[in-house]
N, C-alpha and C positions, 0 to 999 in steps of 0.2 A: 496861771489860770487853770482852774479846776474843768475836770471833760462837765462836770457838770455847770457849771459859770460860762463854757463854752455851749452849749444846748443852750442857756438859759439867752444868750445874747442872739443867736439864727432866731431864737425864736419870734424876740422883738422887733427882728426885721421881716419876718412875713406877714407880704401881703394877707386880708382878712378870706381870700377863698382858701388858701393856704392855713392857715389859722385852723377855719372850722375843718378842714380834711385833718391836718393833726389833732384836733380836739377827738376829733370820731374815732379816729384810729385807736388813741392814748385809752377814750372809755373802755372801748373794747376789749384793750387789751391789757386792761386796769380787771376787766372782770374776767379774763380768761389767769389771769391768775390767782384769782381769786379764788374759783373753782377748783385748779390745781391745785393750789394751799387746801381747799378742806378734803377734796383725793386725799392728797398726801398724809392731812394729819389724821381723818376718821381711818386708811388702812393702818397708820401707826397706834393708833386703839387712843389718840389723844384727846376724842370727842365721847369715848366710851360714856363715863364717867356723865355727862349730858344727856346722853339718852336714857340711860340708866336712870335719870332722878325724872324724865320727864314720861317713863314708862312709871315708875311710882307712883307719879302722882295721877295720872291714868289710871292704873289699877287703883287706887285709894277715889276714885272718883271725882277727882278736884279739876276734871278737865269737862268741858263741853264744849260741842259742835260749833262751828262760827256761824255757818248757814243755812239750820234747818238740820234735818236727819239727811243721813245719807242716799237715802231712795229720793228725799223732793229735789235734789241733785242731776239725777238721769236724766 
């Protein structure tokens, strides 16, 4: 059996308070590496290339405000 086929069976046997404290735990720490991932790839310049076309298209004017100007904002 696989460590993962082993996680997968504890899992089916916890109780549901059990459950939802592992579910909360997992998102979190589903989205903390998340963040890690794009740290790690925007310093590796992998996101470069993204900003780059979405600054173009900025300057080319193909972009507008989602919610008003930025003064009715404050």
């Amino acid at each position: 059996m696989t460590t993962v086929q082993l996680i997968e069976d504890q899992i089916k046997h916890l109780d549901n308070q059990s459950f939802a404290a592992l579910r909360s735990w997992f998102i979190e720490y589903e989205h903390a590496r998340w963040d890690q991932q794009i740290v790690t790839d925007s310093a590796a310049g992998k996101l470069d290339s993204l900003v780059d076309e979405a600054l173009a298209e900025h300057r080319a004017g193909k972009t507008k405000l989602l919610f008003g100007s930025v003064l009715e904002n404050r």
